[in-house]
MIGURO-109609 format. One record per residue (C-alpha): x, y, z; residue in three letters; chain. Coordinates in nm, 3 decimals. Layout:
ATOM | px | py | pz | r | c
ATOM | X | Y | Z | ALA | A
...
END
This chain:
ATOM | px | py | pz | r | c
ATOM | -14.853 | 0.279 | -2.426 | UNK | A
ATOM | -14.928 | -0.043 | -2.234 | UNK | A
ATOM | -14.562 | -0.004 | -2.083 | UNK | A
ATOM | -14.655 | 0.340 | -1.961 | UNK | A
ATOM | -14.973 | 0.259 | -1.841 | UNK | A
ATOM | -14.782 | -0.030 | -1.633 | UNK | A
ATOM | -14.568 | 0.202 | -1.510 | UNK | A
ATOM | -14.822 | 0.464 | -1.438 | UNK | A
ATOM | -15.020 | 0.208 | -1.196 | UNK | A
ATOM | -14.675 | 0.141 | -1.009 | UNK | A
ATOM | -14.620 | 0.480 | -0.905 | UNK | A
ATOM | -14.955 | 0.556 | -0.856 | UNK | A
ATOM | -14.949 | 0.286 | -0.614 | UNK | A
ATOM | -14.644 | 0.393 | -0.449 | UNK | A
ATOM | -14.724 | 0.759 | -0.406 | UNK | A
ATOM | -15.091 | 0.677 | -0.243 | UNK | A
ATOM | -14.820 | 0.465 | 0.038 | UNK | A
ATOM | -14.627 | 0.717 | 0.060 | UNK | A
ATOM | -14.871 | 0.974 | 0.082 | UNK | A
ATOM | -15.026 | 0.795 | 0.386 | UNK | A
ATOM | -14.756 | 0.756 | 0.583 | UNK | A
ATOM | -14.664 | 1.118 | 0.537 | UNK | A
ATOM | -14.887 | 1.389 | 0.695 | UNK | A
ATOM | -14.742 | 1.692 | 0.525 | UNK | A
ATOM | -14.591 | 1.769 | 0.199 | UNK | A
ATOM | -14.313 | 2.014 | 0.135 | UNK | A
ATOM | -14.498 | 2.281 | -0.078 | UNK | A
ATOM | -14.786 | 2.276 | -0.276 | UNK | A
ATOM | -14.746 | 2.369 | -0.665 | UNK | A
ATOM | -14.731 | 2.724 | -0.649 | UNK | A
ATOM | -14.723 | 2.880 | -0.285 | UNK | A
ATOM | -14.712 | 3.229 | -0.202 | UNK | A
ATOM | -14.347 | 3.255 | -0.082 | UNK | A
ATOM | -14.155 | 3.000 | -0.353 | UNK | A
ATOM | -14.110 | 2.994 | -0.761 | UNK | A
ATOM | -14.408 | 3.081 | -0.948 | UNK | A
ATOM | -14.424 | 3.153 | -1.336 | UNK | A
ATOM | -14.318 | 3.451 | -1.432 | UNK | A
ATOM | -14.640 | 3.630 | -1.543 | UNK | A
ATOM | -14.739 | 3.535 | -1.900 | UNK | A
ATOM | -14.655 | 3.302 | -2.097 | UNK | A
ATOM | -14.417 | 3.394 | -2.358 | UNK | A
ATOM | -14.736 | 3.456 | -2.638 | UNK | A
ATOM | -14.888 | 3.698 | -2.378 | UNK | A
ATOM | -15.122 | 3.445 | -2.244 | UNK | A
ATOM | -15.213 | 3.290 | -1.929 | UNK | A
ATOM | -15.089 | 2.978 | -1.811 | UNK | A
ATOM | -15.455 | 2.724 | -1.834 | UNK | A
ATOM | -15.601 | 2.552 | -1.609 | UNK | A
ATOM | -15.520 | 2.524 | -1.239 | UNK | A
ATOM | -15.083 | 2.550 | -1.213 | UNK | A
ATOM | -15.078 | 2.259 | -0.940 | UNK | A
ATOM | -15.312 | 2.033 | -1.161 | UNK | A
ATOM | -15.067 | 1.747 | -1.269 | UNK | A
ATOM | -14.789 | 1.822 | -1.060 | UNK | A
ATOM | -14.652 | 1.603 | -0.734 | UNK | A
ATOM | -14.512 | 1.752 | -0.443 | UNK | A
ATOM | -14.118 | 1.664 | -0.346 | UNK | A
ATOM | -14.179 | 1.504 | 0.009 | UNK | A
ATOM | -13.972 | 1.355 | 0.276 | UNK | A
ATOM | -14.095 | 1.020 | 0.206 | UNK | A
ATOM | -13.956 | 0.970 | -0.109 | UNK | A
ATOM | -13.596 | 1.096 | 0.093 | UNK | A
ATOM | -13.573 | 1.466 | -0.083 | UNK | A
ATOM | -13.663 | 1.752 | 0.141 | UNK | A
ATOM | -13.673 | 2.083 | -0.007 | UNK | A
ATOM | -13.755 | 2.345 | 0.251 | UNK | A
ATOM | -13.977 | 2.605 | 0.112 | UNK | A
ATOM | -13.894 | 2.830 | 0.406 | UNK | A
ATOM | -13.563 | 2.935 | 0.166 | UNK | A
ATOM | -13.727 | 3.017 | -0.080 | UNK | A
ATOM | -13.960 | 3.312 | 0.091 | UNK | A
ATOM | -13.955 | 3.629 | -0.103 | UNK | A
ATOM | -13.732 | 3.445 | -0.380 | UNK | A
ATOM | -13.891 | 3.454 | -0.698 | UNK | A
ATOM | -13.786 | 3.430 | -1.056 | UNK | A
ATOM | -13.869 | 3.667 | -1.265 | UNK | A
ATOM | -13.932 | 3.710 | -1.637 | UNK | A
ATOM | -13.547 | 3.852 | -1.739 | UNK | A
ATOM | -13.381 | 3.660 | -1.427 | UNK | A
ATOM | -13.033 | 3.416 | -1.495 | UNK | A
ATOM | -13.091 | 3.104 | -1.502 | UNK | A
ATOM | -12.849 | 2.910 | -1.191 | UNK | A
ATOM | -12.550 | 2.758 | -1.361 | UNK | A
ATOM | -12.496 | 2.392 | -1.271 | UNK | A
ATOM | -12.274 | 2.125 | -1.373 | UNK | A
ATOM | -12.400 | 1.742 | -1.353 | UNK | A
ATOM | -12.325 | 1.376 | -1.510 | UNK | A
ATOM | -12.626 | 1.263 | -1.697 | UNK | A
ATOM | -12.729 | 0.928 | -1.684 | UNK | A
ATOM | -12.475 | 0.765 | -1.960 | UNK | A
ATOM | -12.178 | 0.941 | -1.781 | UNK | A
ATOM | -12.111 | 1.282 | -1.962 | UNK | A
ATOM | -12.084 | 1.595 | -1.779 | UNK | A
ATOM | -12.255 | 1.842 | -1.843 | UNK | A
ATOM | -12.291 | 2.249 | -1.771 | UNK | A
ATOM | -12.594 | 2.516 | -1.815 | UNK | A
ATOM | -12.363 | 2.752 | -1.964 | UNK | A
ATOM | -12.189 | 2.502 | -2.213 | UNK | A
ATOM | -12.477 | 2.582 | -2.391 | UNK | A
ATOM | -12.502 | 2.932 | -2.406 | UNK | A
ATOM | -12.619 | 3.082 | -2.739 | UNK | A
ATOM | -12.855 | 2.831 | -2.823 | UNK | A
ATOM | -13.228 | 2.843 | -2.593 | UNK | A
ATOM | -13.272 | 2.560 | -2.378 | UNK | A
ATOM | -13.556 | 2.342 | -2.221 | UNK | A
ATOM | -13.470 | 2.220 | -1.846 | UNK | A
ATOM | -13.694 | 2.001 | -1.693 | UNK | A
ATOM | -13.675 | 1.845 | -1.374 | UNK | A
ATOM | -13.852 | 1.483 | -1.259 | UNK | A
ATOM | -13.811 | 1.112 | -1.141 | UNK | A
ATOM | -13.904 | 0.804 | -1.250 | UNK | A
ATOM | -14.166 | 0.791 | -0.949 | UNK | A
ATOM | -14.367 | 1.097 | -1.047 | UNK | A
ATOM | -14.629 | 0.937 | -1.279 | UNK | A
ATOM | -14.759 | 1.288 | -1.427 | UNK | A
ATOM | -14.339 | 1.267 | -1.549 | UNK | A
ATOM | -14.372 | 0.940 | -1.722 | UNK | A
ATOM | -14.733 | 1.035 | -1.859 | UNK | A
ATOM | -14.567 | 1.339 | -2.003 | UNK | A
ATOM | -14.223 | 1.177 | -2.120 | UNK | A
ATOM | -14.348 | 1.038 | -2.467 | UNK | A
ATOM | -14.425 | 1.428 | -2.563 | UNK | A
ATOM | -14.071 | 1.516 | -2.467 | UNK | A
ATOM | -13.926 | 1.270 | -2.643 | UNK | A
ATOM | -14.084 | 1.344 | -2.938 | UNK | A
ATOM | -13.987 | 1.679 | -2.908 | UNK | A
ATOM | -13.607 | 1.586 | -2.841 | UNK | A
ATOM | -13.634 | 1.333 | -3.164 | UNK | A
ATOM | -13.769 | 1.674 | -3.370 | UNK | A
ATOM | -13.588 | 1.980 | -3.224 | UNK | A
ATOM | -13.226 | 1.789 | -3.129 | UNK | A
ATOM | -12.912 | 1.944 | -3.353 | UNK | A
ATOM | -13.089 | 2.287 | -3.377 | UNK | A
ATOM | -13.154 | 2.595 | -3.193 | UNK | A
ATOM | -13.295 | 2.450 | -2.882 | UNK | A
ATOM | -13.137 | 2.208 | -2.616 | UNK | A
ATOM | -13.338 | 1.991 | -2.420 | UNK | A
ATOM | -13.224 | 1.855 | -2.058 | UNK | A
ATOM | -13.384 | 1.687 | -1.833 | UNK | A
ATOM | -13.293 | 1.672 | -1.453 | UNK | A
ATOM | -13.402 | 1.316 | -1.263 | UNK | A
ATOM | -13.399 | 1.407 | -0.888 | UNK | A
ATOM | -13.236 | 1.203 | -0.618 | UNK | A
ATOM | -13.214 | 0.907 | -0.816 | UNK | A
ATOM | -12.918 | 0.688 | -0.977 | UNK | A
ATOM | -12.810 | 0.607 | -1.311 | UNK | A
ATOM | -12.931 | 0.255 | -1.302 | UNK | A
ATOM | -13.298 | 0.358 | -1.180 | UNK | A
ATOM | -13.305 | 0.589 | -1.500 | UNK | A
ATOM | -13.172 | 0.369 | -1.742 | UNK | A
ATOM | -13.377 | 0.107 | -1.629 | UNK | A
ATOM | -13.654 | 0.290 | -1.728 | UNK | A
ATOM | -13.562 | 0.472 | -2.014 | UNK | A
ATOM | -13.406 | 0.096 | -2.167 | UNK | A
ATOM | -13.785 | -0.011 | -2.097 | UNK | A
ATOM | -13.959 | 0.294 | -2.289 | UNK | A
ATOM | -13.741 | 0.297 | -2.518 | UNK | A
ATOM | -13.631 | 0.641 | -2.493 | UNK | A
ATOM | -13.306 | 0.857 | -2.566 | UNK | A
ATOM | -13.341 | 1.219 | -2.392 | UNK | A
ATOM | -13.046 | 1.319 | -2.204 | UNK | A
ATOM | -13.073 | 1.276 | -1.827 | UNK | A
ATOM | -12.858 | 1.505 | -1.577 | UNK | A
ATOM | -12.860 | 1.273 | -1.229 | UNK | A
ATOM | -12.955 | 1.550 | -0.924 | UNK | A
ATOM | -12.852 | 1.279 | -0.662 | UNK | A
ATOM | -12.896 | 1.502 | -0.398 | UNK | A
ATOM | -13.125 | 1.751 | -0.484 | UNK | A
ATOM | -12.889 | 2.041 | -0.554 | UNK | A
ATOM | -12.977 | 2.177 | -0.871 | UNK | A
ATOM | -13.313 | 2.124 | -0.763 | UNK | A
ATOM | -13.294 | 2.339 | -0.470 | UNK | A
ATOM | -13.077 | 2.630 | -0.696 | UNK | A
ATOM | -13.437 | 2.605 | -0.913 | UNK | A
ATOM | -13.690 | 2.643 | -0.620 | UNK | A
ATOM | -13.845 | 2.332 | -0.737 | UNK | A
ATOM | -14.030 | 2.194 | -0.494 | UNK | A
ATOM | -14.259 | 1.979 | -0.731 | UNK | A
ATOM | -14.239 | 1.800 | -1.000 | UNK | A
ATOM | -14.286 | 1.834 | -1.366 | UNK | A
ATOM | -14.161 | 2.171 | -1.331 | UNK | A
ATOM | -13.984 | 2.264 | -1.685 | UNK | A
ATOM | -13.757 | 2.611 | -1.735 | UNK | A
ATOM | -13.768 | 2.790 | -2.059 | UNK | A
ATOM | -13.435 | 2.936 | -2.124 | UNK | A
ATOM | -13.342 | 3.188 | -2.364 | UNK | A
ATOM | -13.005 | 3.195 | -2.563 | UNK | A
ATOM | -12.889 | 3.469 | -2.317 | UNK | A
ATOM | -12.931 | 3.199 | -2.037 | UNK | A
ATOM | -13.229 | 3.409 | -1.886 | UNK | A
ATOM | -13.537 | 3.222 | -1.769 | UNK | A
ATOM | -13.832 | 3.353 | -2.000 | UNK | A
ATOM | -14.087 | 3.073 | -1.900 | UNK | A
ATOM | -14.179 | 2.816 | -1.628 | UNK | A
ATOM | -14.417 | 2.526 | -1.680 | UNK | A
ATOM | -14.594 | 2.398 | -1.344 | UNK | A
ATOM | -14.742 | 2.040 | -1.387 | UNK | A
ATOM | -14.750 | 1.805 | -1.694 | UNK | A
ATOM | -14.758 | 1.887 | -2.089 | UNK | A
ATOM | -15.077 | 1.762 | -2.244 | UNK | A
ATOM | -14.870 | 1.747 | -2.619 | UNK | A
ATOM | -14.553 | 1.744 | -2.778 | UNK | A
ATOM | -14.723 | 2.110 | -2.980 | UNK | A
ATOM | -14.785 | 2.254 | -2.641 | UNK | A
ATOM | -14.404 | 2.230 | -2.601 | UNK | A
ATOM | -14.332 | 2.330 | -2.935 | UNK | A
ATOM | -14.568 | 2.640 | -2.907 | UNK | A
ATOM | -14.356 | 2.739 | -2.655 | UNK | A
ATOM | -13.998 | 2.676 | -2.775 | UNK | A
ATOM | -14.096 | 2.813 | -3.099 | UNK | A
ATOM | -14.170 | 3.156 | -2.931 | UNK | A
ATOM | -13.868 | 3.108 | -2.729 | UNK | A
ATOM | -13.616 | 3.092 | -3.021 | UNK | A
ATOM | -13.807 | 3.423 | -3.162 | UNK | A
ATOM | -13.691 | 3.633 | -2.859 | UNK | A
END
C-alpha cells in the first residue's frame, strides 16, 4: 500500500504540471458525441455515481491526442462487436481480441501515469489471480507507453496481469477511449455488453460484473 500511495503522489504531481501547462483537455468522461455506456449495466441497473468521477482525460501533454471530433455520432451499443486488434504485451507475446473468442473477456485500457489506474490496479489483480484459467480473460491495454515503463512498475507492485503495449494509441482510438480507466465487458460472442467509465472501488464490483457477464 505504501508503494501505491508513493506512486499515487508522483502522478498526482505530474498531472497537476501537466494540467497547467495545458488549457484544454481532449474530452471529458462521457461527452455527448463519443463512447458512453451502453444503457444499463448488465444486472439492469444504473451505472453509480457521477461516470467522469475517477477518470483522467487523454491530453496532448502527456503526447496522446485522441480527437473526439471522430468519434461524433459513433457510439457503442449494447450488442455492438467489439474492434479486433492485435498487440505485444509487455513480456513480448502477441496477442489478438479474437484469439480469445468463446471465452468473455475484460479489456481495460490505462498508463502508469493515471493515478485513479494504479489506485484501481490491486482490485484487478486480484481479480486476474482469482478468475485466470477459466471462463473470463482479462487484458489490460497501457497507452502510449513502453515495455520498460510498465515493467518497471509492475516489478515494483509486484504484479502479474498481462499488459498489451498501445504505443501509439491505436487500439485506443478503435475503442473511443478518450479517458482513462475505461474497462470493456466482452461477451464470449466478442460483443461489447458493458463499459466501465472511471475507477473500480473493489475487486467484487468487478466480479459482480463478470459474473453476470459469463451468464449471458
Amino acid at each position: 500500500m505504501v508503494r501505491i500511495l508513493k506512486l499515487l503522489l508522483v502522478t498526482a504531481l505530474a498531472a497537476v504540471l501537466v494540467v497547467g501547462l495545458t488549457t484544454n483537455a481532449c474530452c471529458d468522461g462521457v461527452d455527448g458525441n463519443g463512447d458512453v455506456p451502453n444503457g444499463d449495466a448488465p444486472n439492469g441497473d444504473e451505472p453509480n455515481g457521477n461516470p467522469n468521477d475517477g477518470e483522467l482525460d487523454l491530453i496532448s501533454g502527456f503526447g496522446i491526442i485522441i480527437d473526439c471530433d471522430d468519434y461524433s455520432g459513433q457510439r457503442f451499443q449494447d450488442g455492438d462487436p467489439a474492434p479486433d486488434f492485435r498487440f505485444e504485451d509487455a513480456a513480448g507475446q502477441t496477442f489478438s481480441l479474437s484469439d480469445f473468442r468463446g471465452k468473455s473477456v475484460m479489456l481495460k485500457f490505462w498508463a502508469t501515469w493515471c493515478g485513479y489506474c494504479i489506485l484501481e490496479l490491486p482490485y484487478v489483480q486480484q481479480v486476474y489471480d482469482d478468475w485466470q484459467g477459466g471462463e473470463v480473460v482479462i487484458l489490460t491495454i497501457d497507452i502510449g507507453e513502453r515495455a520498460d515503463k510498465v515493467n518497471d512498475l509492475l516489478n515494483e507492485l509486484g504484479f502479474s496481469l498481462p499488459v498489451l503495449l498501445d504505443i501509439e494509441a491505436e487500439v485506443a482510438a478503435q475503442y473511443r477511449v478518450s479517458s482513462m480507466p475505461r474497462t470493456f465487458f466482452i461477451d464470449k460472442e466478442g460483443l461489447i455488453r458493458y463499459i466501465k467509465f472511471g475507477a473500480f472501488q473493489s475487486a467484487k464490483e468487478i466480479e459482480d460484473i463478470l459474473n453476470q457477464l459469463i451468464a449471458l
